[in-house]
C-alpha positions as protocol buffer text, in pm:
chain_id: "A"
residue {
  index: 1
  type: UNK
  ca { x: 19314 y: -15851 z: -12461 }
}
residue {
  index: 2
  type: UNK
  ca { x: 19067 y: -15821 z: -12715 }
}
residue {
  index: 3
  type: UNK
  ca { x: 19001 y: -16051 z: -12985 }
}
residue {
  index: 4
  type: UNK
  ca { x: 18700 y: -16030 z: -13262 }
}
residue {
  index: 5
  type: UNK
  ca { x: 18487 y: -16287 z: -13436 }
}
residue {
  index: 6
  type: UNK
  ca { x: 18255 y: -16206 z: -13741 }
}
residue {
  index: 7
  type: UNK
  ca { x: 17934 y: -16443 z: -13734 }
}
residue {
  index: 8
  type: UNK
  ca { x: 17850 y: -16545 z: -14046 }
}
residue {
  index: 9
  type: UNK
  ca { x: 17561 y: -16712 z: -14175 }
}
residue {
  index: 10
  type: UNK
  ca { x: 17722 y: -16988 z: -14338 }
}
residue {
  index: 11
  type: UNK
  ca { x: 17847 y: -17180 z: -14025 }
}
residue {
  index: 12
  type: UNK
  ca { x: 17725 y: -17489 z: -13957 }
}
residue {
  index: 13
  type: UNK
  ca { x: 17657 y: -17426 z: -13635 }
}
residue {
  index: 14
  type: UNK
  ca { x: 17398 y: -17161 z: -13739 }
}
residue {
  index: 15
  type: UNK
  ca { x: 17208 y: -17384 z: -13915 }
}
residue {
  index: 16
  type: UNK
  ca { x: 17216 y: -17703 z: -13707 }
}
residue {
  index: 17
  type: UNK
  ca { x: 17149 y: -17532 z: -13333 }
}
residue {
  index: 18
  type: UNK
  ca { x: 16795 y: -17415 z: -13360 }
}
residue {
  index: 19
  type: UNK
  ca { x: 16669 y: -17523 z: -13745 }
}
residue {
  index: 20
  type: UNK
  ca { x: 16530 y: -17195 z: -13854 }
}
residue {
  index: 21
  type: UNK
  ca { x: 16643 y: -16935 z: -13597 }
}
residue {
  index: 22
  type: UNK
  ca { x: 17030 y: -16891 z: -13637 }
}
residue {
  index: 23
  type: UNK
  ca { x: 17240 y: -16776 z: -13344 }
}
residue {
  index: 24
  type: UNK
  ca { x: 17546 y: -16824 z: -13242 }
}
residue {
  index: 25
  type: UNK
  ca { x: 17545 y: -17053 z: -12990 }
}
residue {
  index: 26
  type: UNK
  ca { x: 17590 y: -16942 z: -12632 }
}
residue {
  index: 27
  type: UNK
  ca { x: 17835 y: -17261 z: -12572 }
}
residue {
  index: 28
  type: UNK
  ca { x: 18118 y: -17103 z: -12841 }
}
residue {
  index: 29
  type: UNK
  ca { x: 18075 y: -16717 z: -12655 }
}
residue {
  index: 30
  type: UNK
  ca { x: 18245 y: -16925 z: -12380 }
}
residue {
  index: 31
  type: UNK
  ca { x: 18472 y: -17080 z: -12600 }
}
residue {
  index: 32
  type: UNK
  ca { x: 18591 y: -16737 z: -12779 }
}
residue {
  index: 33
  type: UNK
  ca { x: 18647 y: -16615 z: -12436 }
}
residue {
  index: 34
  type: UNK
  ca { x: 18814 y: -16877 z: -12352 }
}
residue {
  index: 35
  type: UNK
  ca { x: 19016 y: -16919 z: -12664 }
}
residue {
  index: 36
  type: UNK
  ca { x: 19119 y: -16549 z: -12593 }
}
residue {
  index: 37
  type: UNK
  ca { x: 19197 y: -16575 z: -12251 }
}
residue {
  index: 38
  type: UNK
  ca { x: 19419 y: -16889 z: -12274 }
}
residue {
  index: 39
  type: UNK
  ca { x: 19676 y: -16707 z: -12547 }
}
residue {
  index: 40
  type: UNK
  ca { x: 19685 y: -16410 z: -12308 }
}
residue {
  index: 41
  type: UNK
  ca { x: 19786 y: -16648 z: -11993 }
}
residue {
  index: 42
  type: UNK
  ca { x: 19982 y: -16874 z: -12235 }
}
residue {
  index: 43
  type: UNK
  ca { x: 20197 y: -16576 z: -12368 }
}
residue {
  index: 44
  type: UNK
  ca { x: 20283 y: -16436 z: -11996 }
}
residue {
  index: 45
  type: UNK
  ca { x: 20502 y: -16762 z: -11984 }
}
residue {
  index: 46
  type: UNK
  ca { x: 20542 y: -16726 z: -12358 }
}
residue {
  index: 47
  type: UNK
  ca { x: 20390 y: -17051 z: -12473 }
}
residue {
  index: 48
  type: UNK
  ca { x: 20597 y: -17268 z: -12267 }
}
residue {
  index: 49
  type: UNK
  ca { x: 20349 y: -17362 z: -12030 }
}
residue {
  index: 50
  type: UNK
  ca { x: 20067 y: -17591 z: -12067 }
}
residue {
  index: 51
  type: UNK
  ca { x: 19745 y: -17398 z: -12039 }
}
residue {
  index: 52
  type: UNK
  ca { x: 19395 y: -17538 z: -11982 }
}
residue {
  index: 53
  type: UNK
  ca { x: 19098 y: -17374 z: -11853 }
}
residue {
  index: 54
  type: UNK
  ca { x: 19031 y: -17533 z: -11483 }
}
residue {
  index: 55
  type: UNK
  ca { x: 18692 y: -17327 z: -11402 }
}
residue {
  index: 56
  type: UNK
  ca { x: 18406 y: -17160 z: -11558 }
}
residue {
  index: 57
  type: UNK
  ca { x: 18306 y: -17023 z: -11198 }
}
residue {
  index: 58
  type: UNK
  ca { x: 18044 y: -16774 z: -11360 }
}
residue {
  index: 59
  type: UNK
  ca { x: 17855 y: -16757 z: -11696 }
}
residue {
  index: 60
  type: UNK
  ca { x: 17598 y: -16489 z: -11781 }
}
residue {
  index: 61
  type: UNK
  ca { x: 17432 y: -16424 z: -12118 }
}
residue {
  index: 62
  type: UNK
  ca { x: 17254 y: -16130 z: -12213 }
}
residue {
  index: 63
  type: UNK
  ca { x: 17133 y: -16120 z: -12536 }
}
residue {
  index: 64
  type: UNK
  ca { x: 17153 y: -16317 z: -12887 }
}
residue {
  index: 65
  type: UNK
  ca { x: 17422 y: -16291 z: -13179 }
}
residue {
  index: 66
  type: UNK
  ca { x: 17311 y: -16341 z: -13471 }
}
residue {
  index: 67
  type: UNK
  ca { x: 17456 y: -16369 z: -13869 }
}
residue {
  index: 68
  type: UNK
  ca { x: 17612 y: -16032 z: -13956 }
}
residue {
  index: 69
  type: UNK
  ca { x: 17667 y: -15953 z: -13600 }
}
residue {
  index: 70
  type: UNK
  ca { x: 18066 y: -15878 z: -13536 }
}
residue {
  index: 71
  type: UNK
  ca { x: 18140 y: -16038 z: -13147 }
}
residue {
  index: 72
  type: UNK
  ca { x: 18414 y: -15888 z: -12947 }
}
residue {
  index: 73
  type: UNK
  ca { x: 18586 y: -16089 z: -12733 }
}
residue {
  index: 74
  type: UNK
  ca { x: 18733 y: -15833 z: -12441 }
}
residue {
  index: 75
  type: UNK
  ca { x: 18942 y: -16041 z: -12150 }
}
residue {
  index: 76
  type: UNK
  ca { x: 19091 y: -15897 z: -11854 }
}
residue {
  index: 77
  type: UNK
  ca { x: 19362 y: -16113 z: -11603 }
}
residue {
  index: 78
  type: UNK
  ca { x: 19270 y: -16085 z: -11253 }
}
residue {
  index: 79
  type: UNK
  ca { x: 19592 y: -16289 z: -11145 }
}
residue {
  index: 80
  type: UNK
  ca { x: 19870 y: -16468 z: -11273 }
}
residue {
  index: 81
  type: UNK
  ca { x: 20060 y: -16748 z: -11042 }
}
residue {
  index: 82
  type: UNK
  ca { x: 20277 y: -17038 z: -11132 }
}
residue {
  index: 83
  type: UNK
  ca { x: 20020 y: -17282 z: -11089 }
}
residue {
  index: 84
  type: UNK
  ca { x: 19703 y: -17113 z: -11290 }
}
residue {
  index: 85
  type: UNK
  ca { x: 19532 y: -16759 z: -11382 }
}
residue {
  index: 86
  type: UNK
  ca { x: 19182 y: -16631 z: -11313 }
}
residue {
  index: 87
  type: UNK
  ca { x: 19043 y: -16380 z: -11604 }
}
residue {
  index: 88
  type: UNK
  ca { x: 18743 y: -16233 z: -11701 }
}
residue {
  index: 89
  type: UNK
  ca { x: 18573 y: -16208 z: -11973 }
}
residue {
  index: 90
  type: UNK
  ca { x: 18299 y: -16009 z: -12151 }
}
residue {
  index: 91
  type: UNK
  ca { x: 18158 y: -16044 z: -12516 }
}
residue {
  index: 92
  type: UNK
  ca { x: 18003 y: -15772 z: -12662 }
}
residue {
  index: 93
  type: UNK
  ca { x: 17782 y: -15708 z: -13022 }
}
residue {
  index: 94
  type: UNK
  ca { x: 17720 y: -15364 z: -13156 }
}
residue {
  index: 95
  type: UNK
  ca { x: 17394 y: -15403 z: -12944 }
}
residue {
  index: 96
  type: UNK
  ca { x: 17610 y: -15402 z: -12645 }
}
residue {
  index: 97
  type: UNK
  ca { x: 17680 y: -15692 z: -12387 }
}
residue {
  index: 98
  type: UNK
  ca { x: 17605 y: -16067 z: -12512 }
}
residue {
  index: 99
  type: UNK
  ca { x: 17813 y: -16209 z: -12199 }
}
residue {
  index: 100
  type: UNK
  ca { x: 17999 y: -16245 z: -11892 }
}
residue {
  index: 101
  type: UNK
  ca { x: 18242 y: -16494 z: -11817 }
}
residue {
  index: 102
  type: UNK
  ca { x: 18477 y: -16561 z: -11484 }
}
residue {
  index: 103
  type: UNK
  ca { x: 18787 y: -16817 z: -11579 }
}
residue {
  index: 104
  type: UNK
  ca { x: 19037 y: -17006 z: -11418 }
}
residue {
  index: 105
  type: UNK
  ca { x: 19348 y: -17148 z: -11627 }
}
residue {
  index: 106
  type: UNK
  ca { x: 19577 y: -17396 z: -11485 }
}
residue {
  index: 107
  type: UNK
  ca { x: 19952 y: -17455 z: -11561 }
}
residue {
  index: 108
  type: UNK
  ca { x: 19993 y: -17816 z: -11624 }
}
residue {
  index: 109
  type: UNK
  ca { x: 20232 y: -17948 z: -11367 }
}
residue {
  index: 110
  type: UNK
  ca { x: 20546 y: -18128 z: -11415 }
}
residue {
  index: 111
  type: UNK
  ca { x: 20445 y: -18512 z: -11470 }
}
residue {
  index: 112
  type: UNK
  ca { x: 20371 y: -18348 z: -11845 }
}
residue {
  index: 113
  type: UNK
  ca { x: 20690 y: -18140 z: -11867 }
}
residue {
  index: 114
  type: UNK
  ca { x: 20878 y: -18208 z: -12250 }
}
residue {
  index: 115
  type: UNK
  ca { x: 20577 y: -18319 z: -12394 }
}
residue {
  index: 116
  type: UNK
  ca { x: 20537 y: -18047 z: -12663 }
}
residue {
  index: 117
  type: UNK
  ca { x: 20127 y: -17942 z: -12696 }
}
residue {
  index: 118
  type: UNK
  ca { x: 20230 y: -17828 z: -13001 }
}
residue {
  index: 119
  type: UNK
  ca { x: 20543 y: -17894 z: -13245 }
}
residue {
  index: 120
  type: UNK
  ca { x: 20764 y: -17540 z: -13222 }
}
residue {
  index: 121
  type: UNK
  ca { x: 20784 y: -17464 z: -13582 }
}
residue {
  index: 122
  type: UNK
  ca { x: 20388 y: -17561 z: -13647 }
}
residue {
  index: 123
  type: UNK
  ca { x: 20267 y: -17317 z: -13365 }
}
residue {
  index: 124
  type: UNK
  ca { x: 20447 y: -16998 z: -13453 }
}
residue {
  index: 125
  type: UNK
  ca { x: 20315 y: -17048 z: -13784 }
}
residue {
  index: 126
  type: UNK
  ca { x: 20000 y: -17112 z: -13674 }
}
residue {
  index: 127
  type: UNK
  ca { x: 20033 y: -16809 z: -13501 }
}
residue {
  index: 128
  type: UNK
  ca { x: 20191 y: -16579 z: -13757 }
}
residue {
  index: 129
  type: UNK
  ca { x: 19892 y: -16694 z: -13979 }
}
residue {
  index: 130
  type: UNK
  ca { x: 19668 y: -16548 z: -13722 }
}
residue {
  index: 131
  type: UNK
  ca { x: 19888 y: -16191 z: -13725 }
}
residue {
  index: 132
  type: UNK
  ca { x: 19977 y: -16228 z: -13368 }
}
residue {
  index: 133
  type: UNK
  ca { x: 20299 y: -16098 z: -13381 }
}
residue {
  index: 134
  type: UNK
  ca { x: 20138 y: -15781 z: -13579 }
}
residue {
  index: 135
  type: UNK
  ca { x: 19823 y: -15710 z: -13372 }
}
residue {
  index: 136
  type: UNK
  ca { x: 19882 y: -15872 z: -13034 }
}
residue {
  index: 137
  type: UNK
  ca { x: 19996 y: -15575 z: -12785 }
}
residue {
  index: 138
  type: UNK
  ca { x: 20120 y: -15620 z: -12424 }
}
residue {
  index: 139
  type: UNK
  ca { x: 19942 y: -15382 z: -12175 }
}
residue {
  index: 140
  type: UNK
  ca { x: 20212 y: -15088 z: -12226 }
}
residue {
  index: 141
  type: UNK
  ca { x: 20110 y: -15047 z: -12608 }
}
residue {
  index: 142
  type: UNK
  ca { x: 20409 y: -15260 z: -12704 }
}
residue {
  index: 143
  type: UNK
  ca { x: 20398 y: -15482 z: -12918 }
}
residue {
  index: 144
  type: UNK
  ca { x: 20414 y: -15905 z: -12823 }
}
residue {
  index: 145
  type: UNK
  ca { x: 20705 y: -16052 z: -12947 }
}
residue {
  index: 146
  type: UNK
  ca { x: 20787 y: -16366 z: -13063 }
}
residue {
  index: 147
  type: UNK
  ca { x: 20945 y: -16596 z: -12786 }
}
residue {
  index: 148
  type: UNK
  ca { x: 21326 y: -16682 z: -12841 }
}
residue {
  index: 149
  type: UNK
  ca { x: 21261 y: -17055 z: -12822 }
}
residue {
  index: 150
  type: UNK
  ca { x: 20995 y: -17025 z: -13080 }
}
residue {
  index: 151
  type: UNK
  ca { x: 21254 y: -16806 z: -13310 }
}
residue {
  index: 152
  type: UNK
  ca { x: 21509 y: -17068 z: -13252 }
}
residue {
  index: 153
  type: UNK
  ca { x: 21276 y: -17345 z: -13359 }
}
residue {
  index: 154
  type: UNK
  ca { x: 21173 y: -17167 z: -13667 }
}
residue {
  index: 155
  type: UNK
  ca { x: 21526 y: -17054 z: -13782 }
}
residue {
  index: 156
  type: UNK
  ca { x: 21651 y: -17436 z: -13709 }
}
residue {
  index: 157
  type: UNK
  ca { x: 21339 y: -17538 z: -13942 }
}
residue {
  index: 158
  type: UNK
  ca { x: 21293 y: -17819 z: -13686 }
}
């Protein structure tokens, strides 16, 4: 999965992390990654599973990104089980390789089964906002579709 992020000098963050040298800080690479790696393991059960990252088990950082910099998020799944999912996950600049990640995900377990994360009908449109349904591919080239209980939801206008 790949996801991309456009660093801009107007964030906050820029301007409150090191006064007078803006970078994006190395705390939200991991959170991009992470970001990007929980919708991946989240859609293999297609967002019915509670997904949190468990792990960081290894974090290296390369280099800096800075305003006008364009960050690529690139995440690869090691393994998928019932119970969790390890990925990895790299973040790249046009200067080459900012950082290196190594995730694990767990699957909440059942003591928070029918407690909705998020309401149906607010995430699909969260996530048609975000294009998902027009850019997200599976590994074949296919494209992701939209889970049947999320449809459901939608066309109910629950």
């Amino acid at each position: 999965a790949t996801a991309i992020k456009n660093v801009a000098r107007s964030e906050p963050q820029l301007a409150r992390y090191l006064p007078g040298f803006p970078i994006h800080p190395s705390s939200l690479l991991v959170e991009g990654l992470a970001q990007t790696a929980g919708l991946v393991v989240a859609q293999h059960g297609d967002f019915q599973e509670r997904v949190v990252l468990a792990k960081l088990s290894r974090a290296i950082f390369h280099q800096l990104a800075r305003p006008g910099d364009t960050i690529r998020f690139e995440i690869e799944v090691q393994d998928i089980k019932p119970d969790g999912a390890i990925c990895e996950g790299t973040a790249y600049i046009q200067q080459g390789k900012i950082a290196e990640v190594d995730m694990m995900f767990a699957h909440l377990d059942d003591r928070f089964a029918g407690n909705d994360l998020f309401e149906p009908v607010e995430f699909i449109c969260l996530m048609r906002l975000m294009d998902m349904f027009k850019v997200g591919i599976n590994p074949d080239g296919t494209p992701i579709k939209v889970p049947a209980h999320l449809l459901a939801a939608e066309q109910a206008g629950e």
